[in-house]
N, C-alpha and C positions, 0 to 999 in steps of 0.2 A: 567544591565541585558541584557543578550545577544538575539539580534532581533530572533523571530521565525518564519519561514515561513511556505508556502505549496510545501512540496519537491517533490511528484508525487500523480498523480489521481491513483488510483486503480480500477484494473479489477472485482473485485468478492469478495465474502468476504471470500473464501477459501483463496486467495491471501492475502487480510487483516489480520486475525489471522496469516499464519504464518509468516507476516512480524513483526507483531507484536512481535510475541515471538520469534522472532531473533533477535528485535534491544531489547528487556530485557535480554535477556540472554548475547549479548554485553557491558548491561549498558549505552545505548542510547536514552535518552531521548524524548518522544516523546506521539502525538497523535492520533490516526486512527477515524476518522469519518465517518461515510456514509450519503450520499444524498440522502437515503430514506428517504420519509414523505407518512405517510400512509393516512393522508388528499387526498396527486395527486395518489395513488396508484403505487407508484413507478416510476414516470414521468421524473422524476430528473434524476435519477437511468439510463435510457435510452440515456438522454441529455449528462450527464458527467461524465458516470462510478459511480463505485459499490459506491467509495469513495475519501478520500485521506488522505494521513500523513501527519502531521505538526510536526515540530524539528526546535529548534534552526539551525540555518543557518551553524553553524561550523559542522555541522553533516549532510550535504547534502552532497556530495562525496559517504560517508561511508554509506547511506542509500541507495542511487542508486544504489551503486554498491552490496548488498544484494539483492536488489528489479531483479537489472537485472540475479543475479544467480536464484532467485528462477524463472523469468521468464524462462529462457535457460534452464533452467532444466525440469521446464513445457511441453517445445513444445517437449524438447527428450524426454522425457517422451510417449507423445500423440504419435510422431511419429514412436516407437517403440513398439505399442500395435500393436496384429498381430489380 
């Protein structure tokens, strides 16, 4: 069985979901967590982002490089609101 890691923290959970459903719709196996705990009131959440992915290690490349379009496309996004 092939090792799985932590491939990147996540920003928000807007950013979560549609990572998510780009690496299914890829056929990319994987997990999205969040570091919320409603016991600290979202304390975690502050310390080390919304979340993160876990995937097998052969799918780290192929995840980042999703993760960084939908960032890039993000900030053109933000940047071209008038």
């Amino acid at each position: 069985m092939e090792e799985v890691i932590k491939v990147a923290t996540l920003e928000n959970e807007i950013e979560a979901k549609l990572l998510a459903s780009l690496l299914k719709e890829h056929g990319i196996p994987h997990f999205v967590g969040s570091y919320r705990d409603a016991a600290y009131d979202g304390i975690f959440q502050i310390q080390k982002g919304w979340g993160f992915v876990k995937a097998p290690i052969s799918y780290k490349d192929k995840i980042l490089d999703i993760l960084f379009d939908i960032r890039k496309s993000s900030k053109t996004t933000l940047t071209n609101i008038d």
